[in-house]
N, C-alpha and C positions, 0 to 999 in steps of 0.2 A: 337427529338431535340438532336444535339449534340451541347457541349459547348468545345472548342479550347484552354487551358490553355499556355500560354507562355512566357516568357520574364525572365526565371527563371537564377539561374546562381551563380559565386562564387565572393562574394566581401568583400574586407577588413570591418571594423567595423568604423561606419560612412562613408557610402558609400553609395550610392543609386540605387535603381534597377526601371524600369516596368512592371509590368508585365500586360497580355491582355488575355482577354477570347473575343473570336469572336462564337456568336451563330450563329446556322445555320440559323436561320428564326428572324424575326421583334422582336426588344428585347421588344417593345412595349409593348409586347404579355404576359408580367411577370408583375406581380407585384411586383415585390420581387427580387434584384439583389445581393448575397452577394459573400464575399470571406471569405474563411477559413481556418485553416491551422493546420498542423500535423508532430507535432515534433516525435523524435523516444522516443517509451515507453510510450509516451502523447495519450489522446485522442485529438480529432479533436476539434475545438475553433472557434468561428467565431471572423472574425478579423474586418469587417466591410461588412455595407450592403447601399445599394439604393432602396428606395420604384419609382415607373413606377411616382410618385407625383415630385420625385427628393430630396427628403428627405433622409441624408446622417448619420449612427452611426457607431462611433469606438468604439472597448472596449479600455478601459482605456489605455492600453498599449503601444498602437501604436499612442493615441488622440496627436496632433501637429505634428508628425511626418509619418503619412500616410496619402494620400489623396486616395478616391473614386472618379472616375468622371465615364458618360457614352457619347459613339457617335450613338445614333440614328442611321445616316445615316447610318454607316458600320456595328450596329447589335455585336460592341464591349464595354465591360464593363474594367477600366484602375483598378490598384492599384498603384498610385505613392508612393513608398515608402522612406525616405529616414532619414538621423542619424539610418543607420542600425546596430542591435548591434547583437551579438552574439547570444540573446537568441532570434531573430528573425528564427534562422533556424530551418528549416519547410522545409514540402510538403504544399505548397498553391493549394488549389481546389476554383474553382468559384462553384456557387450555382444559379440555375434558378426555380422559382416554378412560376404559373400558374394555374389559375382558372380553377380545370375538369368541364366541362359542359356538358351536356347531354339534348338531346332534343326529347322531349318527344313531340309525334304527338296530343295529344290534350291540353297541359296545355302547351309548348313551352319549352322555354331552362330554365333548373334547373341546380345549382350548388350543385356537389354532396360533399358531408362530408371533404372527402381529398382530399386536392389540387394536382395537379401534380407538383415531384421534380425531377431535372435535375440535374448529378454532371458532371463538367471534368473533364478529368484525371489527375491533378497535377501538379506541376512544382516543380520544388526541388531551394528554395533557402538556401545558405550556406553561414551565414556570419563569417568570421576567424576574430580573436583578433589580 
């Protein structure tokens, strides 16, 4: 599985960006769609997720001012972001994870322990004062 991170870029403070992760296969295929993000010095945060149900969380920081949406058809997961402030700059990574299954010739398909997780490479958003 590769995941396609993009829409990254340099924008004044309150200003808005999109950013898009396009999976290579049927996003269907996840239960679990998030984005995250990695400021320098910082560890990695998640900033918001989509369950495959269509159930949407922000962390607190971004809640009224970021939206998650998904398009099915194209296999791409959005972050509308927008009132972007400063302390928004980050590396944003999307996140795909996925039920491992395993099929077992007399009992059939088991799910094993750990799920499968998928990162993309990043997008650098830079928001200036």
């Amino acid at each position: 599985v590769q995941l396609q991170a993009s829409g990254g870029g340099l924008v004044q403070s309150g200003g808005s960006l999109r950013l898009s992760c396009a999976a290579s296969e049927n996003i269907l295929s996840f239960f679990y769609l998030g984005w995250y993000r990695q400021a320098p010095g910082k560890q990695r945060e998640l900033v918001a997720f989509i369950t495959s149900g269509g159930n949407t969380n922000y962390t607190d920081s971004v809640k009224g001012r970021f939206t998650m949406s998904r398009d099915n058809a194209k296999n791409t997961v959005y972050l509308q972001m927008n009132m972007l402030k400063p302390e928004d700059t980050a590396v944003y990574y999307c996140n795909a994870r996925k039920a491992n299954l395993k099929l077992d010739p007399y009992t059939g398909w088991a799910r094993l322990p750990v799920d499968l997780n998928f990162w993309g490479q990043g997008t650098l958003v830079t928001v200036s004062s």
